[in-house]
C-alpha positions in Angstrom: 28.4 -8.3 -9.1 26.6 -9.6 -6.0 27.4 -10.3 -2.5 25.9 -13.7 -2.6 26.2 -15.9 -5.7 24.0 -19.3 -5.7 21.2 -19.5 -3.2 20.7 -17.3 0.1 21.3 -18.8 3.4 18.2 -19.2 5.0 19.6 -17.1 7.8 20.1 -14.3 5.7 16.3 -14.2 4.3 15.1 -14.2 8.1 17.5 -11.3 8.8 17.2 -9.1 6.1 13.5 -9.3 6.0 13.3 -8.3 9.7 14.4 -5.2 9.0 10.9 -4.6 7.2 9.1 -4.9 10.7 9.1 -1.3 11.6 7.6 -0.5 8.1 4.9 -3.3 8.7 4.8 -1.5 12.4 4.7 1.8 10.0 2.6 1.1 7.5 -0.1 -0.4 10.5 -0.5 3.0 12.2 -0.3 5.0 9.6 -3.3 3.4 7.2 -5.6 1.2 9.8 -5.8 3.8 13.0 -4.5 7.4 12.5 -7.2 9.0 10.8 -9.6 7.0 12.9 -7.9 8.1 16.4 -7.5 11.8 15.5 -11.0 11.9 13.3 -13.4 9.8 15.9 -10.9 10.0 19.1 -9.7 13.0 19.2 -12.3 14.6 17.3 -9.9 16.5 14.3 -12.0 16.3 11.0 -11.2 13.8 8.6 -10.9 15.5 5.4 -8.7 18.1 8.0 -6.7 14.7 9.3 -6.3 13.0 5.3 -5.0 16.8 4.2 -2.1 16.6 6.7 -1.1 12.9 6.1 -1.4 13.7 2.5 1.2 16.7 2.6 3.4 14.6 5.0 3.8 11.8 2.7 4.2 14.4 -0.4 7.1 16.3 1.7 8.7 12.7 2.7 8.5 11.5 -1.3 10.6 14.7 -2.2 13.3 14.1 0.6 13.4 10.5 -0.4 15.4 10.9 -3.5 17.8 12.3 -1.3 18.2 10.4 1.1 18.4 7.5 -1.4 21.4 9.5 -3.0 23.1 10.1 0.2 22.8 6.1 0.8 24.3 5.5 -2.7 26.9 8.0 -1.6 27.8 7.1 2.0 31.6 5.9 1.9 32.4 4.4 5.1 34.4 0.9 6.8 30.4 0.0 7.4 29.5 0.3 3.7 27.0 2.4 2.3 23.8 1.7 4.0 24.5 0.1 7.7 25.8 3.5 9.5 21.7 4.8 8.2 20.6 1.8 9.8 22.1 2.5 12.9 21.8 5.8 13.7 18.0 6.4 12.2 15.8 4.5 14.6 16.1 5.7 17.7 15.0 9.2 16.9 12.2 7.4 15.0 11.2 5.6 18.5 10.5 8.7 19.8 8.7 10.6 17.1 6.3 7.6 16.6 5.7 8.0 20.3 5.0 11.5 20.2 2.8 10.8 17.3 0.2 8.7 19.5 0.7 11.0 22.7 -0.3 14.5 21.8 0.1 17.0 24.5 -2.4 17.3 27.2 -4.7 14.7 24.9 -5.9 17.1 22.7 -6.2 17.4 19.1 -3.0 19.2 17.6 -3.6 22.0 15.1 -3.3 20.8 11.4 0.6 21.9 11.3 1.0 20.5 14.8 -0.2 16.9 12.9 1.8 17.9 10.1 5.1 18.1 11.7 5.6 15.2 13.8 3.9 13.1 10.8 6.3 14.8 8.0 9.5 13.4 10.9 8.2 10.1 11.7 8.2 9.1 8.0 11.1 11.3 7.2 12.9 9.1 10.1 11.4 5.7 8.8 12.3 6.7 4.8 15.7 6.7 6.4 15.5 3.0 7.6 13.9 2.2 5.1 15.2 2.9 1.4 18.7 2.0 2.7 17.7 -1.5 3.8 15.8 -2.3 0.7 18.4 -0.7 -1.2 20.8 -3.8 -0.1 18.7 -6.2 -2.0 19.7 -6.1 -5.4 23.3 -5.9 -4.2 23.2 -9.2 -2.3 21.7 -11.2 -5.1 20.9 -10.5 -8.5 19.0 -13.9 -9.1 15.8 -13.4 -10.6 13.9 -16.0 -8.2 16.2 -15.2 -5.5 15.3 -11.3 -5.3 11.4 -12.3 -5.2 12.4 -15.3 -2.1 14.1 -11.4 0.0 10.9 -9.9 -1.2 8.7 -12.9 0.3 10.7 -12.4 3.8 10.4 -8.6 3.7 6.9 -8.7 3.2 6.4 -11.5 5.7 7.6 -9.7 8.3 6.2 -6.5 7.3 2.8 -7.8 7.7 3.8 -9.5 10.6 4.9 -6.5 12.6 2.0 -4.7 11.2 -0.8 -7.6 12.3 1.0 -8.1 15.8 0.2 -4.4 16.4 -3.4 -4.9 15.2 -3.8 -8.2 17.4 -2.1 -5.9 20.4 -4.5 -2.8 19.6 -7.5 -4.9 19.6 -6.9 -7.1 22.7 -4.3 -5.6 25.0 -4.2 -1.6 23.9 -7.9 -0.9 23.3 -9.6 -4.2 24.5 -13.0 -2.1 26.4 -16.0 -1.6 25.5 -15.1 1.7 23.7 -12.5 -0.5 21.8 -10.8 1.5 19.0 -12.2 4.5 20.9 -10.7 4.1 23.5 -8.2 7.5 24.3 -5.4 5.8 26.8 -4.7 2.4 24.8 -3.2 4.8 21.7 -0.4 5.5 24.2 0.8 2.5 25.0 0.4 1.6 21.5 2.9 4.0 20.2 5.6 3.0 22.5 5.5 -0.8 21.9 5.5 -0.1 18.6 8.6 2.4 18.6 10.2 0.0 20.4 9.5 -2.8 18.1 10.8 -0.5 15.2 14.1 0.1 16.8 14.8 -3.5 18.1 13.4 -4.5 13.8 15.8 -1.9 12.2 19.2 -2.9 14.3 18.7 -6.2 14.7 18.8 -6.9 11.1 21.8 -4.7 10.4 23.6 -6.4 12.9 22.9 -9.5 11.7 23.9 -8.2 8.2 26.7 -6.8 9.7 29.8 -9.0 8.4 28.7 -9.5 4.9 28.3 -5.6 4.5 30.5 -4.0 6.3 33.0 -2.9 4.2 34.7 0.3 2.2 32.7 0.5 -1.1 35.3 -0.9 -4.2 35.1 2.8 -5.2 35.0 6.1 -3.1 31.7 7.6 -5.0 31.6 11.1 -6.0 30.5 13.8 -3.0 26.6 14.9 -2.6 25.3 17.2 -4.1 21.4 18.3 -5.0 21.5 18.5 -8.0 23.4 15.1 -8.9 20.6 13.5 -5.9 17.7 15.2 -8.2 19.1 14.7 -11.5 19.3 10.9 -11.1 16.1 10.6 -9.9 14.9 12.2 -13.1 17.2 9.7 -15.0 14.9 7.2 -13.7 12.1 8.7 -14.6 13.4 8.4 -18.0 13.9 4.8 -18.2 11.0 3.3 -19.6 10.7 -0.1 -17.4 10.8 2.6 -14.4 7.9 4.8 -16.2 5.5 2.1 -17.1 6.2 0.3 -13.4 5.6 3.9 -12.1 2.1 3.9 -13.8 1.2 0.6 -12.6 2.4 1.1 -8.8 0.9 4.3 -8.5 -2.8 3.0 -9.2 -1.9 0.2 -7.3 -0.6 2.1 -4.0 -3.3 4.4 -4.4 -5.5 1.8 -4.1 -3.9 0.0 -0.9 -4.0 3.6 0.5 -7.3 4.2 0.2 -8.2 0.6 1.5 -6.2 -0.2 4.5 -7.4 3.4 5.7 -10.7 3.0 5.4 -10.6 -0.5 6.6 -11.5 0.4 10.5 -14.8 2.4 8.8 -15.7 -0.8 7.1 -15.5 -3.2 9.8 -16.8 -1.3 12.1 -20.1 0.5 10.5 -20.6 -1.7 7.2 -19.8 -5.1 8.5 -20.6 -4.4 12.2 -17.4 -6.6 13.6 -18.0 -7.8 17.1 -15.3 -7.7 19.6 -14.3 -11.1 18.6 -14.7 -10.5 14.7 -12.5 -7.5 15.4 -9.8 -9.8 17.3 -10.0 -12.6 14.4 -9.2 -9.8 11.8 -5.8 -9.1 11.8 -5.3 -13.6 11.6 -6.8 -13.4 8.8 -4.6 -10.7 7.4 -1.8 -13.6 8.5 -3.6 -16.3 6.8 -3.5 -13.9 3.7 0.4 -13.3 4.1 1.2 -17.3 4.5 -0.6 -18.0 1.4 1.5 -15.2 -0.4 4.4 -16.5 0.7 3.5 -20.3 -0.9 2.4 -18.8 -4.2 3.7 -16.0 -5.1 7.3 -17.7 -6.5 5.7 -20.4 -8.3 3.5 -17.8 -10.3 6.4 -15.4 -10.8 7.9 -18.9 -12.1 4.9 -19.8 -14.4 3.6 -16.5 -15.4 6.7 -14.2 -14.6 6.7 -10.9 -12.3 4.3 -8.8 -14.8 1.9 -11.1 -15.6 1.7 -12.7 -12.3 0.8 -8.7 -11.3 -1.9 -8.2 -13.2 -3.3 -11.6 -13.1 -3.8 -11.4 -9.2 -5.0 -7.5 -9.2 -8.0 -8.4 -11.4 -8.3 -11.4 -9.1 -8.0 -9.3 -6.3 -10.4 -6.7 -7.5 -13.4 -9.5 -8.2 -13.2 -10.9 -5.0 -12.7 -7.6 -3.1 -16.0 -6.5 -5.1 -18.5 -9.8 -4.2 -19.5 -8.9 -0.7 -20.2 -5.4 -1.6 -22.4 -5.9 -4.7 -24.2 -8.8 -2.9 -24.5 -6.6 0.3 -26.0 -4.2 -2.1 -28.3 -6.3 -3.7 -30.1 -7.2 -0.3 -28.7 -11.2 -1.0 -26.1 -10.9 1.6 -26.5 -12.3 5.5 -27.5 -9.8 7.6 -24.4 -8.1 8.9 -23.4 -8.4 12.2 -23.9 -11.9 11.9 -21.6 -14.6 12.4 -22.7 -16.0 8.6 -22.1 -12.5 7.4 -18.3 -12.0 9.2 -17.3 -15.4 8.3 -18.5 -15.4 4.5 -16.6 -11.4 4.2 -13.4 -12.7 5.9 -12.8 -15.7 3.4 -13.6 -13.9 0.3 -11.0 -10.9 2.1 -8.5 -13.9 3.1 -8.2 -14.3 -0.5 -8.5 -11.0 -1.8 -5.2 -9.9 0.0 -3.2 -12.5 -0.6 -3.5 -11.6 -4.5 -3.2 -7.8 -3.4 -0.1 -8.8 -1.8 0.7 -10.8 -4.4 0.6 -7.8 -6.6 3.1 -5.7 -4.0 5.9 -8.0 -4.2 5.7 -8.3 -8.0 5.8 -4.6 -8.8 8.7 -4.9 -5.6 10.8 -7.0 -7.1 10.5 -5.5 -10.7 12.7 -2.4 -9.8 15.2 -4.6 -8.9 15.4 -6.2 -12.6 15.8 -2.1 -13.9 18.9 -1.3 -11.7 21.0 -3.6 -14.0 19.5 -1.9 -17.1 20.6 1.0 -15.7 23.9 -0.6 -15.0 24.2 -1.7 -18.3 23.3 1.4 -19.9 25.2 3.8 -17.7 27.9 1.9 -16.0 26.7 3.0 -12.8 24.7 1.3 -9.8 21.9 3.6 -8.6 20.0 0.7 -6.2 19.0 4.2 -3.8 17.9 6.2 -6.6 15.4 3.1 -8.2 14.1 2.6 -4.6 13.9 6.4 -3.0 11.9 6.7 -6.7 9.8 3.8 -5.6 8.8 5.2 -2.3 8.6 8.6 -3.7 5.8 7.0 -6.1 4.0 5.1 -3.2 4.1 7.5 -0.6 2.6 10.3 -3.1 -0.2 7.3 -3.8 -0.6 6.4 -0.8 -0.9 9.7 0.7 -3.5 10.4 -1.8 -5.5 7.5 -1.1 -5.6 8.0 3.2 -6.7 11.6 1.5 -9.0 10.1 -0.5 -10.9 7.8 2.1 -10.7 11.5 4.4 -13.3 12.6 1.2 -15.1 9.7 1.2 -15.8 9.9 4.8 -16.9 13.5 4.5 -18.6 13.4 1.4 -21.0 10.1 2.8 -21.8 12.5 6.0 -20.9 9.9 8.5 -21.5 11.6 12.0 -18.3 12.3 14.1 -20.1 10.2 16.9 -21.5 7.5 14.7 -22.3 4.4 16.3 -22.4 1.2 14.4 -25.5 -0.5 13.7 -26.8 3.1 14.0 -25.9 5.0 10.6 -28.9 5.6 8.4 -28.5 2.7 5.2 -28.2 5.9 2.5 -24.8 6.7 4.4 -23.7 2.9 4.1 -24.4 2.7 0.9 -23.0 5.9 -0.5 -19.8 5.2 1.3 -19.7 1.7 -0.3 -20.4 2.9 -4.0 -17.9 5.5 -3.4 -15.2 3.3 -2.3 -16.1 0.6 -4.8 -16.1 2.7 -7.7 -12.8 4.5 -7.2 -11.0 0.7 -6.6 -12.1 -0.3 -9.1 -10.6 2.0 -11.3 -7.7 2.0 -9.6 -7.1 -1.8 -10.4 -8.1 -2.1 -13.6 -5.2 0.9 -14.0 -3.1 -0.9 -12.4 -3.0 -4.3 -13.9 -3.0 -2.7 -17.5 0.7 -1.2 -16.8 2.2 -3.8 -14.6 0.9 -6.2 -17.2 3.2 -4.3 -19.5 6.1 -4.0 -17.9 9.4 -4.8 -20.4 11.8 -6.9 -18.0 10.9 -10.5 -18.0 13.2 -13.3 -17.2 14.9 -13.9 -20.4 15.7 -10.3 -20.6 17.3 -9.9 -17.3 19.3 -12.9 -18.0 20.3 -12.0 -21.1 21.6 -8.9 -19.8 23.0 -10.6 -16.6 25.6 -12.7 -18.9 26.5 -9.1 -20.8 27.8 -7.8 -17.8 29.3 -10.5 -16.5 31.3 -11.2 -19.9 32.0 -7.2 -19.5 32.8 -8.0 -16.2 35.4 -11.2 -16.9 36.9 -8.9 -19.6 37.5 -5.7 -17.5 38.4 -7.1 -14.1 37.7 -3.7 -12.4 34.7 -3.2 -14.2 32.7 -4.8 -10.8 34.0 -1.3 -9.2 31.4 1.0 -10.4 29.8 2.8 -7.6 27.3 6.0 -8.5 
């Protein structure tokens, strides 16, 4: 019932999570520099700017149960998800390109944004749900499917912090820094080319233990069956109460990796070299992840490890702000003040990423309850359902931060160290207030969610019994 029984090959963990690059690459633009490059750059408006990335992300969640039916679907000598793999990321090279070269320089009109936005992450959602979509059908270990996640995220934040590092000190590295119009091009095509080398690189090197027919030629596409089983996992209750969870959760990271550049720049005053030293810590947070997150899925399991490190998260995410706000806080701008914010955020992400990879790896534990219940495997459906959850968060939080921005009256030419304290400060109470809510949502549901260990081993020796028993019963397919 899996490609891989027994532990993964080392080699395998690198590959398949280097596929996640492009979505770290992604995931980098998209929420740390796009609103600020067509807000303060190119001189769009920001609620204008959040408004288009907002509908972009809400057209790309309704295509994505589509395309993660299609993937289910595709019946080829390649399998179901390597020719998508293939034949996706070169047209995505050259949307995200076009994304960070507008003609003549200028700011696009809001549909002009709109479009090449709604492709680029039409494009990457192809990539994308059909390479995550081949987890749960290389292992079905409990610990094994969080060890892929650790290696997916690793190198999702690893793409997405190399292009920070390279936007801070090689793009943009003048005294304008993130200001700077011309760095944004050059930025766009090492990253497009970063996302296609990511994407077929790790298919290839996935290649021989995928590449093959499907046991069972699945039924043809159709809308209705692509919508209809994306409503059937609606229905499941592990999927609902994870959905509740993620959806705080993603609104949350959303809303705070795009108003990240704001922060550091005009709350926290980041030097040049502050700025530079960022994106290691963001590293920093991502090795630490990768050392603790398995032993407290081990202790505490996947739901309770999620909640646990979102209140964490949330406390430590809150201190510098309250203290800042209470006038006990080192004036910012200072070395005291940037070193003291970066530890207390070293540790803050590395339970907010801590939190990702749980709810992550949950979804994976529901496709075999769906199995079990259905006789079907719907690995695209349970994912495509996932994104369309995060993107619609997501989306709502860069929209979000667009109102926050707006609504604190932060001047289109601000200069930091030069915004009146009553903009500061409403900014922070805004953002503070609204994440905080957000987390305490979204460690009450993933805290809840039904699927623990026991359960998905129990259930794991049901099918496998069913399996023993009815030889061809392994040939289910959607």
């Amino acid at each position: 019932m899996s490609l891989v029984r027994g532990p993964l090959p080392q080699r395998l963990k690198l590959i398949h999570g280097f596929g996640a690059v492009a979505f770290g690459v992604k995931d980098s633009g998209f929420s740390f520099f796009l609103l600020l490059y067509y807000n303060q750059v190119l001189g769009m408006d920001a609620g204008v700017v959040s408004l288009a990335l907002l509908v972009a992300l809400l057209v790309d969640a309704v295509v994505d149960p589509i395309l993660g039916n299609l993937s289910d679907r595709t019946y080829s000598r390649w399998g179901r998800r390597l020719p998508w793999l293939y034949l996706a990321p070169i047209p995505l090279a050259f949307a995200w390109i076009a994304l960070w070269s507008p003609p003549g320089a200028e700011p696009p009109s809001f549909l002009g944004l709109l479009g090449i936005a709604v492709v680029v992450r039409l494009l990457l959602s192809a990539c994308e749900v059909p390479s995550v979509s081949l987890l749960p059908e290389i292992t079905n270990d409990y610990d094994e499917r969080t060890t892929l996640f650790r290696y997916r995220y690793l190198s999702g934040w690893t793409g997405g912090i190399l292009m920070m590092v390279l936007a801070y000190t090689v793009f943009m590295p003048g005294p304008e820094g993130l200001l700077q119009r011309d760095g944004y091009a050059a930025f766009g095509i090492f990253g497009a080319i970063l996302m296609a080398v990511s994407v077929i690189g790790s298919a290839l090197g996935q290649h021989s233990l995928v590449a093959h027919y499907p046991a069972q030629k699945p039924p043809p596409f159709s809308f209705k069956a692509a919508f209809s089983e994306i409503v059937e996992a609606f229905r499941e209750r592990a999927f609902i109460i994870f959905a509740l969870g993620g959806l705080a959760a993603y609104v949350s990271q959303g809303m705070s990796f795009s108003i990240t550049n704001y922060l550091n720049v005009f709350v926290w005053q980041f030097d040049r070299t502050a700025l530079t030293a960022y994106p290691g810590v963001l590293f920093l947070s991502v090795v630490l992840m990768f050392f603790i997150v398995s032993p407290m899925h081990r202790r505490l399991g996947k739901p309770k490890s999620a909640a646990v490190a979102m209140l964490s998260s949330l406390v430590l995410f809150l201190v510098p702000y309250v203290l800042l706000l209470a006038g006990i806080w080192p004036a910012v701008g200072t070395w005291p003040s940037t070193l003291l914010y970066l530890g207390l955020h070293l540790l803050a992400n590395t339970m907010g990423i801590v939190v990702m990879i749980s709810a992550s790896s949950m979804i994976a534990e529901i496709v075999e309850a769906y199995l079990e219940k259905t006789g079907r495997r719907a690995e695209g459906a349970f994912y495509s359902g996932n994104w369309l959850v995060q993107k619609c968060a997501t989306g709502l939080g860069i929209f979000m931060t667009g109102q926050i921005i707006a609504a604190s009256q932060l001047p289109f030419d601000a200069q930091p160290g030069a915004v009146p304290e009553s903009i500061i400060a409403h900014m922070i109470l805004l953002y503070c207030g609204a994440a905080a809510v957000l987390a305490i949502f979204a460690a009450y549901w993933l805290g809840r969610f039904p699927i623990g260990r026991e359960e998905h081993e129990a259930r794991l020796a049901v099918l496998d019994a069913a399996a023993r028993a009815d030889p061809d019963a392994h040939a289910i397919t959607p």
